[in-house]
N, CA and C atoms as a LAMMPS dump frame, in Angstrom:
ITEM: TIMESTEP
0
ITEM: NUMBER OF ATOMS
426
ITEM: BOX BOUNDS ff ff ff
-5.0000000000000000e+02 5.0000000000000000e+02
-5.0000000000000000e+02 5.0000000000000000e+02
-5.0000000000000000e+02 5.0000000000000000e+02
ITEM: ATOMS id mol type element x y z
1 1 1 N 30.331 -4.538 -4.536
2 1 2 C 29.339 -4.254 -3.51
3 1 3 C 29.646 -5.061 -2.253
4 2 1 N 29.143 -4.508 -1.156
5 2 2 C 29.304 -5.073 0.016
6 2 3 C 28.47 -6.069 0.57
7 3 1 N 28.889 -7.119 1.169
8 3 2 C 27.805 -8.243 1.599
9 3 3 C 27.421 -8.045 3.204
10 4 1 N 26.366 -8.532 3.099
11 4 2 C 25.731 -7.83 4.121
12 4 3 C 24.861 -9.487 4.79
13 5 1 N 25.28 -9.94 5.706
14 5 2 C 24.218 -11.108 6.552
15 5 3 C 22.546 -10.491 6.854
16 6 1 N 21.923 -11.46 6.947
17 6 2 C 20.33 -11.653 6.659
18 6 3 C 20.354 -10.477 8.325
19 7 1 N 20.689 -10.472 9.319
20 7 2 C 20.23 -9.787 10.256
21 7 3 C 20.709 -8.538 9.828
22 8 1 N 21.723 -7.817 9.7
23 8 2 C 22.088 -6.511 9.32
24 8 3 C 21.141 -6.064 8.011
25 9 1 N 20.756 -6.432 6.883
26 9 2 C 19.872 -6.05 6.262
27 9 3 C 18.165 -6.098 6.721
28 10 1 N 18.079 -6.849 7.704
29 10 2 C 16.807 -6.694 8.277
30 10 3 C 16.922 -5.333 8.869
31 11 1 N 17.707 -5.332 9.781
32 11 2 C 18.353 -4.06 10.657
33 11 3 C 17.83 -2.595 9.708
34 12 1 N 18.537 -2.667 8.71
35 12 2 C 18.686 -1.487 8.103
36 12 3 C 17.668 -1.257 7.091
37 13 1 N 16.925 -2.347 6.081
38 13 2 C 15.211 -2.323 5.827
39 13 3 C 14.545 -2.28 7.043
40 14 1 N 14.209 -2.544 7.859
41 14 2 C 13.49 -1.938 9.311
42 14 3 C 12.048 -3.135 8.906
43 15 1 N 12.739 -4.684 8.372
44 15 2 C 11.939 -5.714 8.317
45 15 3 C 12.362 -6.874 9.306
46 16 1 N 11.51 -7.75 9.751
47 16 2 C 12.396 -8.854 10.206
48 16 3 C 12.597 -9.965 9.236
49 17 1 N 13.432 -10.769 9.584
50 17 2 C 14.281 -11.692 8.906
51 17 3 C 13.221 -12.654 8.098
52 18 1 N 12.311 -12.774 9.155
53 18 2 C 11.436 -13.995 8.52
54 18 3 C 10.583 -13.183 6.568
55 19 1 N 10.559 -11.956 7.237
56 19 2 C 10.26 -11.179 5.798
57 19 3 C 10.704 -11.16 4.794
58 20 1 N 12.437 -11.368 4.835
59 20 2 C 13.341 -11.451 3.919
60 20 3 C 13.402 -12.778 3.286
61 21 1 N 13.124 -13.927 4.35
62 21 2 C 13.228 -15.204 3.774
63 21 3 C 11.815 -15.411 2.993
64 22 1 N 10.698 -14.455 3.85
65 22 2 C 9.487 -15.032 2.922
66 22 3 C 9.685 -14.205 1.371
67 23 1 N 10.499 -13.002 1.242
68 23 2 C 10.289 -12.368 0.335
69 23 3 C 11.709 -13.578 -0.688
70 24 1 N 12.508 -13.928 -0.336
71 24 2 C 13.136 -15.05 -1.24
72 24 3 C 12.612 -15.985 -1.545
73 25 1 N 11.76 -16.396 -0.662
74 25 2 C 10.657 -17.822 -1.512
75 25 3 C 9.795 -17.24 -2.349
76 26 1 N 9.455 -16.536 -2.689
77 26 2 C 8.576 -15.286 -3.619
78 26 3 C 9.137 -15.394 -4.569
79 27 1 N 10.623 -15.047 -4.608
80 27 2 C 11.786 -14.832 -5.748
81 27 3 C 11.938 -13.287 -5.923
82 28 1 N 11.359 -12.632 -4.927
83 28 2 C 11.636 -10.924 -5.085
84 28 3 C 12.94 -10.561 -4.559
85 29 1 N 13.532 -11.138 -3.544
86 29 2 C 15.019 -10.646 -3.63
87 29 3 C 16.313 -12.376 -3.551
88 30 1 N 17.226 -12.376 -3.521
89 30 2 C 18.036 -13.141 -3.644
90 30 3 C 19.295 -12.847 -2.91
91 31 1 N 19.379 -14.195 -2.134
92 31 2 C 21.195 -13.936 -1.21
93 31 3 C 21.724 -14.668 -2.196
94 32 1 N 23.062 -14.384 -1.884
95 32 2 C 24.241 -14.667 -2.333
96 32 3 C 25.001 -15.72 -2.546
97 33 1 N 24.192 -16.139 -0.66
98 33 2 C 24.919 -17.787 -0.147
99 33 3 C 24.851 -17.584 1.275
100 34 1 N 25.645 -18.463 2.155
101 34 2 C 25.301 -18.397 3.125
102 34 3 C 26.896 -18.128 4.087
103 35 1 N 27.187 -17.579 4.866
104 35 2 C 28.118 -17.659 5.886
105 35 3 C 27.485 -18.375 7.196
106 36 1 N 28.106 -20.099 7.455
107 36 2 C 27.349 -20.6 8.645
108 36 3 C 25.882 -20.393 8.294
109 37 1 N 25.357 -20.587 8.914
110 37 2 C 24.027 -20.359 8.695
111 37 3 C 22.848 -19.306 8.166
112 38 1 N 24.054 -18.053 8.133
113 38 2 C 23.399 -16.926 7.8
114 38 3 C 23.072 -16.852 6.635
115 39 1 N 22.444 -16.26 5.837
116 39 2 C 22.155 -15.781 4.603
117 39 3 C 22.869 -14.461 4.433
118 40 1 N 23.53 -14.469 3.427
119 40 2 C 24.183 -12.975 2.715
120 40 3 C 23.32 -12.638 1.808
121 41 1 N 23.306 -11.292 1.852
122 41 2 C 22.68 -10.2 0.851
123 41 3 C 24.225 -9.267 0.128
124 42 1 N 23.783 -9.241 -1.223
125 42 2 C 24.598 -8.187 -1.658
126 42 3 C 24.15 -6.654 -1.188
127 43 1 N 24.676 -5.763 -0.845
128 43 2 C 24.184 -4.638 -0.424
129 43 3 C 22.951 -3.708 -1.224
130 44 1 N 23.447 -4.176 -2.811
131 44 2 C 22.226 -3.707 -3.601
132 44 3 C 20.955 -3.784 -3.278
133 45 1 N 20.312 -5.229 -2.451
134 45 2 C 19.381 -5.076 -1.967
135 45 3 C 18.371 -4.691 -0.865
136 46 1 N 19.449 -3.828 -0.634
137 46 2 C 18.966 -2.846 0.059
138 46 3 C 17.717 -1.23 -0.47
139 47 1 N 18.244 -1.594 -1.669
140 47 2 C 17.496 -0.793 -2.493
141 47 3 C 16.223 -1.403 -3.392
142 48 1 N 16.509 -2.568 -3.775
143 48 2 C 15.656 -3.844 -4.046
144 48 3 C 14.334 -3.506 -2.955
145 49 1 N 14.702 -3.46 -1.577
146 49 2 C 13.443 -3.585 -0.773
147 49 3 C 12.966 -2.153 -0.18
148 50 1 N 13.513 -1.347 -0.718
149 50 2 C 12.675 0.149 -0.393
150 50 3 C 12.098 -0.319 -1.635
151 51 1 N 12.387 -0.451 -2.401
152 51 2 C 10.921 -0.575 -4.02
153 51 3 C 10.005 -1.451 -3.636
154 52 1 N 10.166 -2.452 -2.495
155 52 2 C 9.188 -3.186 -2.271
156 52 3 C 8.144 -2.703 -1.418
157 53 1 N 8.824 -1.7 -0.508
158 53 2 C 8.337 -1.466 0.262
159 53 3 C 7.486 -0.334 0.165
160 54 1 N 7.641 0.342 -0.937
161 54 2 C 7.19 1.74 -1.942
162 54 3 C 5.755 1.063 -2.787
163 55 1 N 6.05 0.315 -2.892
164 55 2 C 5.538 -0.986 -3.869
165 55 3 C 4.009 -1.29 -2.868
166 56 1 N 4.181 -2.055 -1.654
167 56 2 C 3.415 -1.932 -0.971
168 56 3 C 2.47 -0.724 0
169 57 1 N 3.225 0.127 -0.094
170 57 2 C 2.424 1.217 0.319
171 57 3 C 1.888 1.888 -0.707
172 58 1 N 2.172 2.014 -2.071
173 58 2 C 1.216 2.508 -3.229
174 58 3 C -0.309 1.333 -2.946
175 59 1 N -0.386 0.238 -2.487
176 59 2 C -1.267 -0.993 -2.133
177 59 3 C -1.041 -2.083 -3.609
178 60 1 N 0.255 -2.234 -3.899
179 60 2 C 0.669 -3.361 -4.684
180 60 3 C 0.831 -4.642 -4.034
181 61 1 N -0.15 -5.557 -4.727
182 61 2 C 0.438 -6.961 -4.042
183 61 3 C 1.562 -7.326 -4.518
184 62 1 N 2.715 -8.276 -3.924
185 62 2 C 3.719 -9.018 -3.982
186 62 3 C 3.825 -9.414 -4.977
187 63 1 N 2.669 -10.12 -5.867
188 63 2 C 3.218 -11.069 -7.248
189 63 3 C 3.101 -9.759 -8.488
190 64 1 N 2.31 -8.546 -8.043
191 64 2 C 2.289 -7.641 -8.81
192 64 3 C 3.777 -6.389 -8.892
193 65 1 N 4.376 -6.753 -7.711
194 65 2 C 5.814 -5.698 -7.448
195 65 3 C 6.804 -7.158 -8.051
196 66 1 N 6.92 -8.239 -7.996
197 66 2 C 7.677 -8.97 -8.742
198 66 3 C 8.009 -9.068 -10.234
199 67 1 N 6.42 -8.856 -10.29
200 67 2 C 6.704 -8.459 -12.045
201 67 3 C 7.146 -6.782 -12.613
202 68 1 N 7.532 -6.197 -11.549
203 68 2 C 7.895 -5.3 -11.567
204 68 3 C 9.994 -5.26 -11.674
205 69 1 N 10.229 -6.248 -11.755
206 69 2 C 11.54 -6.429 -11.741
207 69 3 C 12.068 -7.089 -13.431
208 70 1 N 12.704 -7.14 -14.196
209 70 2 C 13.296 -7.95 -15.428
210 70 3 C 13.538 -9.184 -14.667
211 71 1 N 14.042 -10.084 -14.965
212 71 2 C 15.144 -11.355 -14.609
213 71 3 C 16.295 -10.895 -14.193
214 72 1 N 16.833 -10.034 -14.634
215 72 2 C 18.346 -9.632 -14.205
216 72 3 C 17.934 -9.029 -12.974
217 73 1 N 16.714 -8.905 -12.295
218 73 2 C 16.527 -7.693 -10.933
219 73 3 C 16.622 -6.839 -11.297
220 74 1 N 16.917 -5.917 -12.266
221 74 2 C 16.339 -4.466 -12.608
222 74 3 C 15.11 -3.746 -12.572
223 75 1 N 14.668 -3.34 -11.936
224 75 2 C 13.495 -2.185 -12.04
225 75 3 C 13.072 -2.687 -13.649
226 76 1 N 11.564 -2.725 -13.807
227 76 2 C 11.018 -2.515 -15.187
228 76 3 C 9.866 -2.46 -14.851
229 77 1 N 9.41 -1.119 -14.548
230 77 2 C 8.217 -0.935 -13.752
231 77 3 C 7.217 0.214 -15.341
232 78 1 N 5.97 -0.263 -15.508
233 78 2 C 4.77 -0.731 -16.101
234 78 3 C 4.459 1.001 -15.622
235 79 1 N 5.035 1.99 -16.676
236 79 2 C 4.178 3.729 -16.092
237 79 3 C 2.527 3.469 -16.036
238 80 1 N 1.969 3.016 -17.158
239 80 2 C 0.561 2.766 -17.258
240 80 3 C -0.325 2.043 -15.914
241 81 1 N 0.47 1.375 -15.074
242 81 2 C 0.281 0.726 -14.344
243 81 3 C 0.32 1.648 -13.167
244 82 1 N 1.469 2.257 -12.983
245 82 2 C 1.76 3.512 -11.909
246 82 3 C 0.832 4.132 -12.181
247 83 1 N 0.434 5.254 -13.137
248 83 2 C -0.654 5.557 -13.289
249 83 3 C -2.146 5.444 -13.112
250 84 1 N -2.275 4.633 -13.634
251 84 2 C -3.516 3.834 -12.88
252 84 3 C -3.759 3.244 -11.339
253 85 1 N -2.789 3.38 -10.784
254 85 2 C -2.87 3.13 -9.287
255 85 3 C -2.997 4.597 -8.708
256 86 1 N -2.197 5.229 -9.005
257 86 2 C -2.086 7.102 -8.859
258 86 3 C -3.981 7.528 -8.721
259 87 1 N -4.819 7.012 -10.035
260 87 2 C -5.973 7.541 -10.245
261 87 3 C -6.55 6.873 -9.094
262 88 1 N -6.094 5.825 -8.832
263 88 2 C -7.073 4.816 -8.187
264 88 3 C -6.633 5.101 -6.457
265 89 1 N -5.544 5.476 -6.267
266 89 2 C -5.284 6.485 -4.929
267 89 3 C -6.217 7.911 -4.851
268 90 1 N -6.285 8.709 -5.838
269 90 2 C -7.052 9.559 -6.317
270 90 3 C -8.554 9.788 -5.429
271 91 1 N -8.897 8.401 -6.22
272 91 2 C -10.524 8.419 -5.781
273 91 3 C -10.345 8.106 -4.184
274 92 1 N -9.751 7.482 -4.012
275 92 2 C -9.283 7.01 -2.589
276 92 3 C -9.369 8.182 -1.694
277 93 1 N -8.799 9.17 -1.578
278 93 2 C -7.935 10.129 -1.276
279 93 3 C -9.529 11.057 -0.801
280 94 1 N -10.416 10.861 -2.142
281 94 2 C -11.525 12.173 -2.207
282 94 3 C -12.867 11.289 -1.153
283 95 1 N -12.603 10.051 -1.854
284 95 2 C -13.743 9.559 -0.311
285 95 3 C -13.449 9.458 0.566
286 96 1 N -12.286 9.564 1.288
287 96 2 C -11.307 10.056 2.298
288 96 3 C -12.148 11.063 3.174
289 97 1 N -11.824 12.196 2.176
290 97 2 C -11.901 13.413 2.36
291 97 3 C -13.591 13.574 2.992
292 98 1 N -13.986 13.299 1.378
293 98 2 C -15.59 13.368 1.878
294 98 3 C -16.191 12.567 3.17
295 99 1 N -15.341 11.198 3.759
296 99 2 C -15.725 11.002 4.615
297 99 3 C -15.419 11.199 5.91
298 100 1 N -14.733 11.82 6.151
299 100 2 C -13.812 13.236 7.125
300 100 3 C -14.571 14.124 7.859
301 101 1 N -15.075 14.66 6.398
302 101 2 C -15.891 15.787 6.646
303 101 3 C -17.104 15.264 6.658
304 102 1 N -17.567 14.286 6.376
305 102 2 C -19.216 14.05 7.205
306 102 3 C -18.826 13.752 8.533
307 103 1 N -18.07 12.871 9.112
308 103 2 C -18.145 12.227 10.303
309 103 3 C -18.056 13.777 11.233
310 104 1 N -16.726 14.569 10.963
311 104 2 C -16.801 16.151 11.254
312 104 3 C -18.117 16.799 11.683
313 105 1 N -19.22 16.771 10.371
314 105 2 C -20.265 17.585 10.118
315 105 3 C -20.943 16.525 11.546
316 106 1 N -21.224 14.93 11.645
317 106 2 C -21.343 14.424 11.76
318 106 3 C -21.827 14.947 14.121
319 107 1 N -20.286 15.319 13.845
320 107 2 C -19.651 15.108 15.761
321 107 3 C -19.831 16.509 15.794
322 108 1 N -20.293 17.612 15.185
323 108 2 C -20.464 18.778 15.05
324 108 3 C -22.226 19.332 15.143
325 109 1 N -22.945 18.443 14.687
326 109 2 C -24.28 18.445 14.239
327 109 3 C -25.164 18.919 15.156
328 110 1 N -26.107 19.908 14.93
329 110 2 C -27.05 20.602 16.424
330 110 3 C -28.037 19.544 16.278
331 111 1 N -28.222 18.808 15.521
332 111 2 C -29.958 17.747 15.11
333 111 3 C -29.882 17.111 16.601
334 112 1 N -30.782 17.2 16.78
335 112 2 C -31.253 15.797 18.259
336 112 3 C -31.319 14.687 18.165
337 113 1 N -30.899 14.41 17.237
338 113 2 C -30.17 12.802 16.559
339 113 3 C -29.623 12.295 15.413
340 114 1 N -28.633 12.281 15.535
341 114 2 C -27.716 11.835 14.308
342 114 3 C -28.563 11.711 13.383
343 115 1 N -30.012 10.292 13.569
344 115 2 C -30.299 10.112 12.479
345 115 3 C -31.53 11.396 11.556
346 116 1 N -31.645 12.275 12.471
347 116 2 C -32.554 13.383 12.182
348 116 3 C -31.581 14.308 11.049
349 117 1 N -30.603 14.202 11.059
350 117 2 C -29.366 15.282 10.113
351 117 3 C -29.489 14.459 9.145
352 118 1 N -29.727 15.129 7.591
353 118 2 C -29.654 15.353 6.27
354 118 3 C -28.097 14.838 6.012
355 119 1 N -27.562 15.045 6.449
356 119 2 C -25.51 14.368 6.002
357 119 3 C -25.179 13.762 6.607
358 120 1 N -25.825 12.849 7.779
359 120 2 C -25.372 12.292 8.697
360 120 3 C -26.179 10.989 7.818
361 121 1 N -27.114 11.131 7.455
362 121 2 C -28.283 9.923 6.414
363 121 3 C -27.364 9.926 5.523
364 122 1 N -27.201 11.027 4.618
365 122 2 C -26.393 10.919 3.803
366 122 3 C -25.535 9.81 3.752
367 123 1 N -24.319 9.796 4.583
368 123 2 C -23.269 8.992 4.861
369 123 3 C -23.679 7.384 4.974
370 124 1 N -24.985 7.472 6.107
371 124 2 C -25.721 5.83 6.315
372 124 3 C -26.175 5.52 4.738
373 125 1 N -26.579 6.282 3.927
374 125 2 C -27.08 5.557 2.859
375 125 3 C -25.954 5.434 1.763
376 126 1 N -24.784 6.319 1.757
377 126 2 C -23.592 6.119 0.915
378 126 3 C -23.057 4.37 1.283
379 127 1 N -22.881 4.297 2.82
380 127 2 C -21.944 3.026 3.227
381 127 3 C -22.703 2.223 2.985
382 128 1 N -24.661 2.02 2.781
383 128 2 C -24.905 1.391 3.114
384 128 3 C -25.175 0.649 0.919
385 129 1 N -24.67 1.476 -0.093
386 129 2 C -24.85 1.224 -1.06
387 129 3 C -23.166 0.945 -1.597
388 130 1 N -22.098 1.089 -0.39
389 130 2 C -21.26 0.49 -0.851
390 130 3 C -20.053 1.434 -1.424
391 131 1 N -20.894 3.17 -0.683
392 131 2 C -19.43 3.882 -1.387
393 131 3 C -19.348 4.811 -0.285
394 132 1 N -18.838 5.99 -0.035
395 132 2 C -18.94 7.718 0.389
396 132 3 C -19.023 8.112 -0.291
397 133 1 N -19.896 9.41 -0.191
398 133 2 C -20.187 10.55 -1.234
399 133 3 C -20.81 11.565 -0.231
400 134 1 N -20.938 12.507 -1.08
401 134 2 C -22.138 13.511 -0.07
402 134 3 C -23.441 13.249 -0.559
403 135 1 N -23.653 13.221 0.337
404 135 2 C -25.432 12.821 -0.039
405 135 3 C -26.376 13.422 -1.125
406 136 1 N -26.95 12.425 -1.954
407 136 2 C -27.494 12.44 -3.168
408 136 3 C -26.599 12.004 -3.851
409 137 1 N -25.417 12.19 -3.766
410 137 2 C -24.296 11.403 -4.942
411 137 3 C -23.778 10.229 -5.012
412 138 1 N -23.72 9.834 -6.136
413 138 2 C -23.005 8.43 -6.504
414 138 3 C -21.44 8.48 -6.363
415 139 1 N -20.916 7.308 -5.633
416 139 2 C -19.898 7.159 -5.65
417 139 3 C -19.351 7.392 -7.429
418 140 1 N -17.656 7.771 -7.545
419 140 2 C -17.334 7.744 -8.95
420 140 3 C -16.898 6.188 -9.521
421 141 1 N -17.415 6 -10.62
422 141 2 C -17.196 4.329 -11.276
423 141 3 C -18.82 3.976 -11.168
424 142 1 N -19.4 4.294 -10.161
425 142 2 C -20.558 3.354 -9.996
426 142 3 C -21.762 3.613 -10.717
């Protein structure tokens, strides 16, 4: 594999440097050694940090995508775990939705005041118990 200095792999993960060094004090990726002052990367980790970065946009914290690696740095990623984030994007996704379409119904509404509209309350009494829903409904889990 090809070695690659700490700025060219920033370059090409589309992170800055200080990211890479904070993500080595972590122990999520590892250089090589150093040329002068630089830090080398083996090129592999280049792929190392799209999983991190996949990792974080599913909304994984850092010490939770670490244990996502063996000791050797191999991938040993937890399906049950994927899964359960999947569901938990899921619900995400639908109070999303539902809250889309109130704010919509919301900026759309003929009432002579927001607070006079039936789904526009709706919404004030969903946020104000801590979820979205359409009105009368319980958030799901709760």
């Amino acid at each position: 594999m090809t070695e690659l200095d700490i700025a060219e792999v920033a370059q090409r993960a589309g992170v800055p440097a200080s990211t890479l060094r904070f993500y080595e004090e972590k122990g999520l990726i590892v250089s090589t050694g150093r040329r002068g002052l630089r830090r080398q990367y083996d090129s592999g980790v280049l792929e190392r940090l799209a999983l991190i970065a996949l990792g974080r946009r599913a909304g994984f914290s850092l010490d939770e995508i670490a244990h996502m690696f063996a000791p050797d740095g191999r991938p040993r990623i937890d399906r049950r775990m994927l899964a359960d984030r999947a569901d938990e994007l899921d619900r995400r996704v639908r109070e999303l939705v539902l809250l889309r379409d109130s704010l919509r119904h919301a900026a759309a509404c003929p009432a002579p005041s927001h607070l006079e509209c039936p789904t526009f309350r709706g919404l004030l009494d969903a946020a104000a118990s801590g979820g979205v829903t359409r009105p009368g409904r319980r958030p799901p889990g709760r």
